[in-house]
PATI-275809 format. One line per field, with one value per residue (C-alpha): residue in one letter; x negated, y negated, z negated. Coordinates in Angstrom, 1 decimal, padded with zeros to 4 digits. Layout:
BEGIN
rest (A/...)
xx (X/...)
yy (Y/...)
zz (Z/...)
//
This chain:
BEGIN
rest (X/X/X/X/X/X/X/X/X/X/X/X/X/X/X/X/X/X/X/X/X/X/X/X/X/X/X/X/X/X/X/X/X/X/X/X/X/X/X/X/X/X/X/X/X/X/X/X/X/X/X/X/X/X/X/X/X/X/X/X/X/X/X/X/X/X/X/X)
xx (000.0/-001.0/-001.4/001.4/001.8/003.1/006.3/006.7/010.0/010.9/014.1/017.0/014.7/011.7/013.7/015.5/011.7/010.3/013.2/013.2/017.3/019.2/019.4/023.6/023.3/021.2/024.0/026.5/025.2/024.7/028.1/029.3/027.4/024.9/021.8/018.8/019.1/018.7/018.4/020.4/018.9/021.4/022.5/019.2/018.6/015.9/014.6/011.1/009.3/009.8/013.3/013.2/010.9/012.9/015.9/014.4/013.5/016.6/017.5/015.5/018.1/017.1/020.1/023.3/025.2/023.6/025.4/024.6)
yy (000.0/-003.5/-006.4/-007.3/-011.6/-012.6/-014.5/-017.8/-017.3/-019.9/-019.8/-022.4/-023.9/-024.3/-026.0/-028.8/-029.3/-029.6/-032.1/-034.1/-033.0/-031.0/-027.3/-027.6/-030.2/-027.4/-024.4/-027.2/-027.9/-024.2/-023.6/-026.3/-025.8/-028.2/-027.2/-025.2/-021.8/-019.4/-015.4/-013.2/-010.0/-008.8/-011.3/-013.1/-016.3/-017.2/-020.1/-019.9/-023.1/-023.5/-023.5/-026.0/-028.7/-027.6/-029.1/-032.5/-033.1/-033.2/-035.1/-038.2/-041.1/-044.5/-046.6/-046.3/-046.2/-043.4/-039.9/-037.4)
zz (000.0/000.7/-001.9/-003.2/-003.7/-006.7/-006.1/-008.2/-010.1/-012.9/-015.5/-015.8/-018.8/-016.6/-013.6/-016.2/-017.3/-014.0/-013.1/-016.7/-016.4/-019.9/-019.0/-019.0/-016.3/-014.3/-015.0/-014.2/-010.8/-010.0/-011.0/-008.4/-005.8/-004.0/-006.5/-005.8/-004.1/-007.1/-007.5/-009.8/-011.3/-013.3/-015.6/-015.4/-013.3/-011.9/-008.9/-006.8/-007.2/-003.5/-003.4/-006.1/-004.3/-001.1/-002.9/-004.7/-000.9/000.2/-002.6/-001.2/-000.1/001.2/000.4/-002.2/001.0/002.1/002.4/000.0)
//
């Protein structure tokens, strides 16, 4: 078998750290829709980094006028 890359997972806590957000406002938005893309194992939650920064990106808005 080949080598095996680690995949980068983090946990609801991690992603409200990395985005300086309350860990309710992170279940809330997964909940609604329109948050990170996420993985389920089970009952465990979990989000790869790049999925995360994938989302903050489109995040980015130039103007209150703007779409979201």
């Amino acid at each position: 078998m080949g080598s095996l890359v680690p995949i980068r997972m983090m946990r609801q806590k991690d992603v409200a750290a990395m985005l300086d957000m309350a860990e309710s406002w992170v279940e809330q938005i997964r909940l609604r829709g329109g948050g990170p893309v996420y993985h389920k194992f089970g009952k465990n939650v979990r989000y790869r980094v790049e999925d995360v920064l994938t989302w903050v990106d489109g995040q980015r808005r130039f103007s209150t006028s703007q779409a979201a």
